[in-house]
N, C-alpha and C positions, 0 to 999 in steps of 0.2 A: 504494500500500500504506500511506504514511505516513497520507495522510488517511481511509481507513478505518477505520485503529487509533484516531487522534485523534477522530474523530465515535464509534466505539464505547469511548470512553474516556468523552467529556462524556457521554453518556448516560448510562452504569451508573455514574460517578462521582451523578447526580443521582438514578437510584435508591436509592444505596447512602444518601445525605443521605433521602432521601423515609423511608425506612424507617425510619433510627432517630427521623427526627422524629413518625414516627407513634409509635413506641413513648413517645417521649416527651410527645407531646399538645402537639405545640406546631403549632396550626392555619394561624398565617399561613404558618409556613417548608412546610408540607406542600403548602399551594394552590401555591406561586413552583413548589419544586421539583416538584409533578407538572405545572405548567402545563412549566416548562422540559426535560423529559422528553415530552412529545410533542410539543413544538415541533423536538426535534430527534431525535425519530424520524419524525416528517414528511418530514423530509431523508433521511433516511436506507432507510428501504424498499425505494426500489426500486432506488440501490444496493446493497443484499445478495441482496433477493429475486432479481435476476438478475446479481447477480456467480458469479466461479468460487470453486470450491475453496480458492482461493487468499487470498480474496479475504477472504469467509467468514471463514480461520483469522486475516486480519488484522485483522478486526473484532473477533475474541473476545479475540485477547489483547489488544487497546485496552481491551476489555469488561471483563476480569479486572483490570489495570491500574487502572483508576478504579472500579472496587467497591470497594478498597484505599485507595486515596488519597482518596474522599468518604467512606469510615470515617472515614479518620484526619482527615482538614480537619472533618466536620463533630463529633467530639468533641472535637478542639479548642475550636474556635470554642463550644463550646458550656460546655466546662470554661472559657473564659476568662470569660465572661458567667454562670457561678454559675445556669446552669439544670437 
């Protein structure tokens, strides 16, 4: 259960980075972070596609989890560098 939460954490934490770097037009950080978003959704597949229930819900709340925390890391990082 832990490492499903934790692999659906790094992902959507790297969406949640992907996004606001789009809005913000910043091209390199966009290329890392959608490269590093299917590198570990690669991984990730076909444990959810054929996990249980269970398994699933441990995935989304990793999921929700780092939506939150790559908000919050990447306006940091971004506030501290004055972009």
């Amino acid at each position: 259960m832990i490492k499903l939460s934790a692999t659906g954490f790094v992902q959507v934490f790297f969406v949640a980075i992907n996004t606001y770097l789009i809005a913000k037009e910043v091209y390199a950080g966009v290329l890392v972070a959608a490269f590093l978003i299917s590198l570990v959704w690669s991984f990730n597949v076909k444990r959810i596609a054929f996990g249980s229930v269970s398994d699933r819900l441990a995935y989304a709340v990793g999921a929700a989890i780092g939506s939150v925390a790559g908000l919050f890391t990447i306006t940091h990082i971004l506030l501290t560098f004055n972009f």
